[in-house]
N, C-alpha and C positions, 0 to 999 in steps of 0.2 A: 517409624521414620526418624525416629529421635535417635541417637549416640553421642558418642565422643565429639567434639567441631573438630572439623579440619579449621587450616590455618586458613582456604578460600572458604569455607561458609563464616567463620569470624568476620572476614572482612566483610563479607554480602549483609550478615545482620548489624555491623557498624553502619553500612550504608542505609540499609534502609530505618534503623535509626535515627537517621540524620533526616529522614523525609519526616517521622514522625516527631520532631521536633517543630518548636514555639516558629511559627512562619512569617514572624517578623509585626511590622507598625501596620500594613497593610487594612484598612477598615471593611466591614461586610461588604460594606457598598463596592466597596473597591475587588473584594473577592470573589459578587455575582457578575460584576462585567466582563471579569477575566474569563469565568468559566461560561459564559454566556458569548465573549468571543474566542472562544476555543471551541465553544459546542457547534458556534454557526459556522468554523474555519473549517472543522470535521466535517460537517456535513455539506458543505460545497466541495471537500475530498471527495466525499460518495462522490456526489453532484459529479464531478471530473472523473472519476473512474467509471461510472457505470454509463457515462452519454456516450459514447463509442459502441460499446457494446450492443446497446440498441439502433445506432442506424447504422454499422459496419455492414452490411449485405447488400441494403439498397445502396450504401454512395457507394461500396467497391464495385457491384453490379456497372453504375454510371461512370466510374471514375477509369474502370478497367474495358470499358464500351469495347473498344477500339482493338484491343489484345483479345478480347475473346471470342468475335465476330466471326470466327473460322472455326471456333473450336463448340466441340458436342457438349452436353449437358453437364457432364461429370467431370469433363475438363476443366472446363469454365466454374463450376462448381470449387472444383483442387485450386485454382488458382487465386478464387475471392479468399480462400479459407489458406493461401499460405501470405496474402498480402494483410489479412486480418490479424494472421500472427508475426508478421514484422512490424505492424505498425501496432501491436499490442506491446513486443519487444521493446522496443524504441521507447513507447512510454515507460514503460517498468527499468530501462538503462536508465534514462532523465529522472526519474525518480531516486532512483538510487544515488547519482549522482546529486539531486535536490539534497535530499537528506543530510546526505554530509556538507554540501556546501553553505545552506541556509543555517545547518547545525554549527557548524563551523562560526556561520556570522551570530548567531545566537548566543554563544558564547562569548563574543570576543564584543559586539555592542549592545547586547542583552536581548532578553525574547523576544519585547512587542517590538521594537523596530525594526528586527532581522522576520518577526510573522508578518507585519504590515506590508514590508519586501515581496516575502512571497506568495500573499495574495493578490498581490496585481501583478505579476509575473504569471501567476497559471490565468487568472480571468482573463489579463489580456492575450493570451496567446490562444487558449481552450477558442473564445469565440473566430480570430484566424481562420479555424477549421471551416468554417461555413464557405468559404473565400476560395477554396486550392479547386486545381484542376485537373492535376496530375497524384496519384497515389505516393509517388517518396515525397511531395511536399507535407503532404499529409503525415508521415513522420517526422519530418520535420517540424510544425507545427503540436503536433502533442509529444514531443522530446521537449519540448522547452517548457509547455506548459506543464510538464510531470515535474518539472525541476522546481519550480514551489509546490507542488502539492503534496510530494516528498520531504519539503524542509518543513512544509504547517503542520504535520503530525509529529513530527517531534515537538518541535517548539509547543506548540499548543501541549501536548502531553508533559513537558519539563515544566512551563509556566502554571498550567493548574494544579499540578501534585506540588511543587512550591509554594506559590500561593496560599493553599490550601494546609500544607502540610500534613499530619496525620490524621485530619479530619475527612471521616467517610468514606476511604479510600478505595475501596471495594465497590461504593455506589459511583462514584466517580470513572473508575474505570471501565464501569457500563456502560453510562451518558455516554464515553467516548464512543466505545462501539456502536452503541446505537445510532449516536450521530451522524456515522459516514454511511448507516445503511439508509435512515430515514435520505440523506442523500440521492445513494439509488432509488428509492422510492418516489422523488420529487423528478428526476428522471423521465420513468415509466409513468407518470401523472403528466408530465406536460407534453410527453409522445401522445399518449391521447387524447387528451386534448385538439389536440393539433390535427388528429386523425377526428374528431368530433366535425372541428371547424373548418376542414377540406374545404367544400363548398364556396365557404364565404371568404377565403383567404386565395382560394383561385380568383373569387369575382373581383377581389381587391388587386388583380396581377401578379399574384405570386406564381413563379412556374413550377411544374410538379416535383422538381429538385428541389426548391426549397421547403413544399409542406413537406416532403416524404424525410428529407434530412436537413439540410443546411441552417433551415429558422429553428430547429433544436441546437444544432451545433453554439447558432448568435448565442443561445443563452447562456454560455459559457460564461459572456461577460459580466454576467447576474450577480457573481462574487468581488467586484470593484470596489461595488459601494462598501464593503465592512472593512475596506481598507481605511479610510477616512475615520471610523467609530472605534478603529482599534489603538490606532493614533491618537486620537483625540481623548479618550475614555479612561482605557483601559491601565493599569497599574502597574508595573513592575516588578520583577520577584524580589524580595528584598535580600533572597539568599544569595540570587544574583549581585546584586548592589554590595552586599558588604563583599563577596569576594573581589570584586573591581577595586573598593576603596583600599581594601590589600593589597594592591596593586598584581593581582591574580590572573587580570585577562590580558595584561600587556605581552604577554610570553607567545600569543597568536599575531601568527605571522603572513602577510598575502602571500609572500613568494612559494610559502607552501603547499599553495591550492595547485601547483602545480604536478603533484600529485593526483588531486582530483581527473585532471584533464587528462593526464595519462591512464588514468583508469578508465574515462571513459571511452577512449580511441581503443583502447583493449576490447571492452565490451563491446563495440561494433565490428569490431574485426570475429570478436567469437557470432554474432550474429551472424554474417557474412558467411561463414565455417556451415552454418546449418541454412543459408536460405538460397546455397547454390550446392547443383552437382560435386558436391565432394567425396571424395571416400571415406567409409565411417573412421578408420585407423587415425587419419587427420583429424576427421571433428575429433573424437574422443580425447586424442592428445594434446587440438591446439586451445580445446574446452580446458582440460584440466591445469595444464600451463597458466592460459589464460587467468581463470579463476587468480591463482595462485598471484600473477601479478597484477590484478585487479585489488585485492585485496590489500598488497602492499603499496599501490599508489592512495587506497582512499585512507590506509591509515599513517600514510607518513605526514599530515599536518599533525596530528593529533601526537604521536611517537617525538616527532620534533619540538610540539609543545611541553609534553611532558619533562624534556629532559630541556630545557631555558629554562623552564617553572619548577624545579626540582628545589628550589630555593628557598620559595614561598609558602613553601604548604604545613603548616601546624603539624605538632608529632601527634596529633589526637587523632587530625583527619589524612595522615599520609598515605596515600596508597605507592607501591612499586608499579613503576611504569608497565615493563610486563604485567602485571595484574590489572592495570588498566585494562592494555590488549587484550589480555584472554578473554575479559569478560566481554569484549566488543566483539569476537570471534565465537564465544558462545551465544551469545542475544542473537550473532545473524543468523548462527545455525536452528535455534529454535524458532528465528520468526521467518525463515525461508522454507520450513514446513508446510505452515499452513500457507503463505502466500503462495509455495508452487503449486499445492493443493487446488487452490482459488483459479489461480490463471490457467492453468492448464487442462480443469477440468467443470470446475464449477461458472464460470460464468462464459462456457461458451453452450450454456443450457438456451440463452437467449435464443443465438442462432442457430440450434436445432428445432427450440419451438419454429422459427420462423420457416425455415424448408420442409417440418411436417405440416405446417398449417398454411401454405401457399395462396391458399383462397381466406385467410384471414387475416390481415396486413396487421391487428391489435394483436395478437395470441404473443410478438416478443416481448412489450409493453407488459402484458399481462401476466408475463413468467418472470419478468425484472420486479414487477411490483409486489407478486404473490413471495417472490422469494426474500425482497430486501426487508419486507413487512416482517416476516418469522426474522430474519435474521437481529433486528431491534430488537425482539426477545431476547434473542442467542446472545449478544452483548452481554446483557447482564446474566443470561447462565455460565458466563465463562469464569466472568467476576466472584460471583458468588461461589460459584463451584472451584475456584481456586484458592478464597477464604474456606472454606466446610471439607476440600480434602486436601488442602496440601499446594501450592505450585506443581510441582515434578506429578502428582498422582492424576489431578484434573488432568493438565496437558496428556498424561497416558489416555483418559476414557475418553477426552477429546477426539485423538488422531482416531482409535476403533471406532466410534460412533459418527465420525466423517467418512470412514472409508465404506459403512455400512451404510451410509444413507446416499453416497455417491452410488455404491452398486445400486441400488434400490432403485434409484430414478434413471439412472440409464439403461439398465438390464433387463426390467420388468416394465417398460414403457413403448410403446409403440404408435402412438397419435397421439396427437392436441386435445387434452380430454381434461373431467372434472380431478381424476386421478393423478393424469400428469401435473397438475397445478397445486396437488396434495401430498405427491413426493418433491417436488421442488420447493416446498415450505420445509417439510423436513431437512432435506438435503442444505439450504440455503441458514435454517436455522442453528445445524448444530455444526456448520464448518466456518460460520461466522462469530461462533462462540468464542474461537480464538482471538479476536478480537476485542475483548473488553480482557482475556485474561492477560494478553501482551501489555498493556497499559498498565497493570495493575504488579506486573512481573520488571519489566525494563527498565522502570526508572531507580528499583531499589538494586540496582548490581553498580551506579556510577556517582561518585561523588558531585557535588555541586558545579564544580568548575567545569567536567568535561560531559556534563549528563546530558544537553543538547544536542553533540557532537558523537557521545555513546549510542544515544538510541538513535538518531538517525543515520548512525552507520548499521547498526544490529539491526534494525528495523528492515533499512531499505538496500541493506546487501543483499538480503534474503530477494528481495526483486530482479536481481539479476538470477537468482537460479529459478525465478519464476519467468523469466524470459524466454530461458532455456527450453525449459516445460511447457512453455505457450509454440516455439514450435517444435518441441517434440510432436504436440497432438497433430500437428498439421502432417509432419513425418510420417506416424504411427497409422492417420486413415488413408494416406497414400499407401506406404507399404503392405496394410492389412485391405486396405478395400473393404475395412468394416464401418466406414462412418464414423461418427461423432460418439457413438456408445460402446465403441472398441478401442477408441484412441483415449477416449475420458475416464473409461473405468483403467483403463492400464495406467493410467497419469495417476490416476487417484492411489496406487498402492504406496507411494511414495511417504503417505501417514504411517506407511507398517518402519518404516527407518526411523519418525521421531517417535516412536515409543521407545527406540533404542536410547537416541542422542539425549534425550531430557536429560536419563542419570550421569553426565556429564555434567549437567549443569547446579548450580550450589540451590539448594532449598533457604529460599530467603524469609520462608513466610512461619518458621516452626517456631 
């Protein structure tokens, strides 16, 4: 793996020298609250990503009553499963867009008060969801609350590798992954619960809407309170602080976020392209367009920061603008692997459990929870396994040994069993691994100033082609009329491309 440097891995291992750099005045004390509210930020991420997932069936079931009332089993079936992938869409666009918008502000008036932002932004919109009556509210509603939950993974991920600087870097980018899965696991623990306490929460007046979903959805609000503790608590990155006192963040600008908005009108429009009768010649084309001017609305704050602040920056830490960009065009391409991965095939494992196990209303519960539990592991094998072989080589065994454990549990499964719940631990374990190794990869490719704004564009671009991929699968079991394990295993080949693209990317870690 070793040679000659090119002139981009020089500048990759300047950067991530700058992570393992003195992390400023910052005291212990002040080190475990950050990362203790980065851990709890992360895992109410899980928290918001995986609560959909487990009552998407029964509220579309109730929410689509009305539209499916005429229709046969498999229709009514095709219909929950294409409103499941717009409103999964929807949240992964808002995301995407969070990412760089929160990133955006994270940069320009530092972490904790652009993360305290965005966690009352996703709490208070996530619990909304309990409230709607109609299905696009319901998009609505987790579009907005994807829009902090998008901005808290970065932020959270710039603030604790700051904070911390080159200390333990590897175990830390575990904690994170682990963080958002224990999430999903707290999830699938309060759906049963809730399935536990039926009885006693009907005798209280609750109607069967709200034990089956809606008193899961309230819990969304559960993340409020760490807005107050992160405020109140939590410390500051000082590498943050001194680039301000440079006068570093004055070169961000609002009018630029104007960018942002048109990227995301883009993205509902390429939704729109896949979640109506169109011809494939159009989707394919107004996809690929699309993308292309999506990209350039979310990086034009940053391209126009760049070059106002081209002024300020040390000849020790300067990066060329274009260098910037590439690398925010490389991060999205290796973290839009695994998250297409994710969305497209792995977590709609929930709601296949549930349509094979029709007489067991716990069995999706019990597939969110078998699988988020392995996946806490997978966190830290991605970590470590990107210390002991490399960035570029891990991310190779990674994408084979997800594409291997997605065939695995779709291919060779056929009912609700002790087996299916022992391939979805594998499956859930080693495609979640990417996960602590992105944390551990993203923050050493962007200097101090725009590393908020870096990784929550590289992070949560890749959400948009995981949008795409969420309704492919819906496309692919219509078109094939194979179900959930013909549309998921063919979503899943999508790892055999980033074994390609990694060598694209600079090896930060030799």
């Amino acid at each position: 793996m070793s040679g000659r440097p090119t002139a981009e891995s020089t500048t990759a291992d300047r950067l991530a020298d700058e992570l393992a750099s003195s992390p400023g005045e910052v005291s212990t004390r002040g080190k475990v609250l950050a990362l203790v509210a980065a851990l709890l930020g992360w895992l109410f991420d899980g928290f918001e990503m995986g609560l959909f997932p487990v009552v998407a069936r029964p509220a579309l079931q109730e929410l689509l009553a009305g539209a499916t009332a005429q229709l046969d089993a498999r229709a009514a079936e095709s219909l929950v499963g294409l409103w499941n992938a717009i409103i999964s869409a929807g949240f992964l666009v808002g995301a995407a867009a969070g990412g760089v918008l929160f990133g955006w502000l994270g940069d320009r008036i530092g972490r904790v008060r652009a993360m305290a932002l965005s966690i009352l932004t996703y709490a208070s919109f996530s619990g909304l969801g309990a409230l709607v009556w109609e299905p696009w509210q319901m998009v609505g509603v987790r579009f907005v609350a994807a829009l902090g939950m998008g901005g808290e993974w970065s932020l959270g991920v710039a603030l604790v590798m700051e904070v911390w600087g080159g200390r333990s870097r590897a175990l830390l980018a575990g904690l994170i992954g682990a963080a958002a899965n224990l999430g999903y696991a707290l999830v699938a623990t309060l759906s049963l619960s809730l399935e536990a306490l039926r009885e006693t929460l009907q005798a209280w007046g609750l109607s069967e809407s709200w034990v089956q979903w809606r008193a899961l959805m309230f819990c969304g609000v559960l993340p409020a309170v760490l807005t107050l503790f992160v405020r109140l608590f939590v410390p500051e990155s000082q590498q943050w602080e001194r680039e301000r006192k440079a006068g570093a963040t004055a070169g961000w600008r609002t009018q630029d976020l104007v960018g942002v908005l048109f990227g995301v009108m883009v993205c509902f429009g390429i939704i729109g392209l896949w979640s109506y009768d169109v011809p494939l010649v159009w989707r394919f084309t107004g996809t690929a367009v699309g993308l292309v001017l999506v990209a350039v609305g979310y990086l034009y704050p940053v391209f126009r920061y760049l070059l106002r602040s081209a002024d300020t920056w040390a000849p020790a830490t300067r990066v060329a603008p274009h260098r910037v960009v590439q690398r925010m065009l490389i991060g999205a391409m290796v973290s839009g692997i695994p998250l297409l991965g994710t969305w497209a095939a792995v977590l709609w494992a929930t709601i296949w459990a549930d349509q094979l196990a029709v007489d067991q209303p716990s069995a999706k519960a019990y597939t969110q929870l078998v699988s988020s539990l392995a996946a806490v592991a997978g966190g830290f094998l991605g970590a470590g396994l990107g210390v002991w072989a490399g960035r570029r080589w891990a991310y190779v065994l990674l994408c084979l040994g997800s594409f291997a454990t997605v065939w695995l549990f779709y291919q060779t499964n056929t009912e609700f069993n002790a087996r299916f719940l022992w391939c979805v631990a594998a499956m859930g374990g080693v495609t979640a691994a990417f996960y602590g190794w992105l944390p551990l990869y993203l923050p050493e490719l962007f200097p101090t100033r725009v590393r908020a704004t870096g990784q929550g564009f590289s992070f949560n671009f890749g959400r948009i082609l995981a949008a795409i991929g969420a309704l492919q699968t819906s496309a692919i079991m219509s078109a094939f009329d194979g179900g959930y394990p013909a549309a998921c295993t063919a979503m899943a080949s999508v790892y055999f491309l980033g074994v390609f693209l990694i060598w694209l990317a600079p090896e930060t870690g030799e």
